[in-house]
C-alpha positions as CSV (number, residue, x, y, z in Angstrom):
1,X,0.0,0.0,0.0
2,X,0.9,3.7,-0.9
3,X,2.8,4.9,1.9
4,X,5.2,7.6,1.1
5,X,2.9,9.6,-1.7
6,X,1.9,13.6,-1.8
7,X,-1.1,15.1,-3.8
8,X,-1.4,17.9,-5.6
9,X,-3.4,19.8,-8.1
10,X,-2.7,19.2,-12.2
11,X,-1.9,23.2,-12.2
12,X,0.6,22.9,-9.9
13,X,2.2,20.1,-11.4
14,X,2.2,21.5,-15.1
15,X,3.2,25.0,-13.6
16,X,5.9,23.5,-11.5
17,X,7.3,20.7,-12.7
18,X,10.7,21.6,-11.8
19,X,9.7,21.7,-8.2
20,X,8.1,18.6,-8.3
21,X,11.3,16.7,-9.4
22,X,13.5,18.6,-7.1
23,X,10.4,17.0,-3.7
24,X,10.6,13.6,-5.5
25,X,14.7,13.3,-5.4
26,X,14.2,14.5,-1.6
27,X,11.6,12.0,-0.9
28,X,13.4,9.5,-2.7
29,X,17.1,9.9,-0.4
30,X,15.2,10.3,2.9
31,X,13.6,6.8,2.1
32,X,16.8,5.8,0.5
33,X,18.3,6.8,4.0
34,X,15.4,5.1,6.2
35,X,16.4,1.6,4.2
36,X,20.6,2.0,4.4
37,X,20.6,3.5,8.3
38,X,19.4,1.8,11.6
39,X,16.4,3.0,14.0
40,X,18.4,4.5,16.6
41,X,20.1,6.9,13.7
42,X,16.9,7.8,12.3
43,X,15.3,8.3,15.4
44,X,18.2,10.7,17.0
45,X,17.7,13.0,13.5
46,X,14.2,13.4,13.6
47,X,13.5,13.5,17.4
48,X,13.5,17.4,17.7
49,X,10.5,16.8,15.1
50,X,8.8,15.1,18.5
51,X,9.7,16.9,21.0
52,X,6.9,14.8,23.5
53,X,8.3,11.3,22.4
54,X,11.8,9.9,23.9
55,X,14.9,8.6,21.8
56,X,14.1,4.8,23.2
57,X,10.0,4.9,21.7
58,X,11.4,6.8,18.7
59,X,13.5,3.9,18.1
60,X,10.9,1.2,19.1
61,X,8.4,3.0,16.4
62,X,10.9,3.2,13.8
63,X,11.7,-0.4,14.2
64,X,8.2,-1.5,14.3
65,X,7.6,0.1,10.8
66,X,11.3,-1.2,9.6
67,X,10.2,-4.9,10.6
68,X,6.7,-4.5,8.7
69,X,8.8,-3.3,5.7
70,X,6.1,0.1,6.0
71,X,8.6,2.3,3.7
72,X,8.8,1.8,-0.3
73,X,12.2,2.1,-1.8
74,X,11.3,4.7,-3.8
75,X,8.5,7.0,-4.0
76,X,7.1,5.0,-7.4
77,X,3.1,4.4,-6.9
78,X,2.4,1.1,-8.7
79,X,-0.9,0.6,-9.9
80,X,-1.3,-2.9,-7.5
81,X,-0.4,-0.5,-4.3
82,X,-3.4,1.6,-5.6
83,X,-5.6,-0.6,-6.1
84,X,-4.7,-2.0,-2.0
85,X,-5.5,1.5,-0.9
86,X,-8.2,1.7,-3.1
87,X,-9.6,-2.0,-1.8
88,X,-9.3,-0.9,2.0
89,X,-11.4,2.5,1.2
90,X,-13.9,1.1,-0.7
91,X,-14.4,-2.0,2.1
92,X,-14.6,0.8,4.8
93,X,-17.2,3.1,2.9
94,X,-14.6,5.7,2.1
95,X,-15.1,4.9,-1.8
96,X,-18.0,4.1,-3.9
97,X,-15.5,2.6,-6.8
98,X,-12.3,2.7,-8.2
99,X,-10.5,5.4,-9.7
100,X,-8.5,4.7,-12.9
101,X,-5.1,4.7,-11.4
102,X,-4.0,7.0,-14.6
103,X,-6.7,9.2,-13.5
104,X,-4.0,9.7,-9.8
105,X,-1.3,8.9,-10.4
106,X,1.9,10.5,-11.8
107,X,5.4,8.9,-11.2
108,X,8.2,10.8,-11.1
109,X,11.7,9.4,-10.5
């Protein structure tokens, strides 16, 4: 399922393209950096981000998603992962029916 994905209006996609590319590469290297680094690293770089929360659950959360594999490698939407999201809001009223994943969807790399 679709994890790591933003939204955003056509406009602002085919007025800023550029800026688009430049959020995906970001995306893309902090998830590249979540698979390559351990849970207490990640955790001591984004604990000022949770300022309520200690270094020890940080780590325990960050593991917990590391061991359910919760973070794509890359920030590629593929039409199956969709379709899972799509599946879960449809079973849970969210979504009368599905949405041609063209209609949604546009990778960048």
């Amino acid at each position: 399922m679709p994890y790591t994905t933003f939204y955003t209006r056509k406009s602002y996609i085919q007025e800023h393209e550029d800026v688009i590319q430049i959020f995906v590469k970001a995306i893309n290297q902090g998830l590249k950096f979540t698979k390559e680094n351990d849970s207490k690293t990640i955790a001591q770089i984004i604990l000022p981000q949770f300022p309520d929360t200690s270094l020890n659950d940080l780590v325990k959360i960050i593991d917990r998603y590391k061991e359910n594999d919760t973070w794509l490698d890359n920030s590629i939407v593929e039409e199956k992962l969709l379709q899972n999201l799509e599946d879960l809001m449809i079973d849970n009223n969210l979504l009368d029916k599905y949405v041609p994943y063209t209609d949604l969807v546009k990778n960048y790399e």
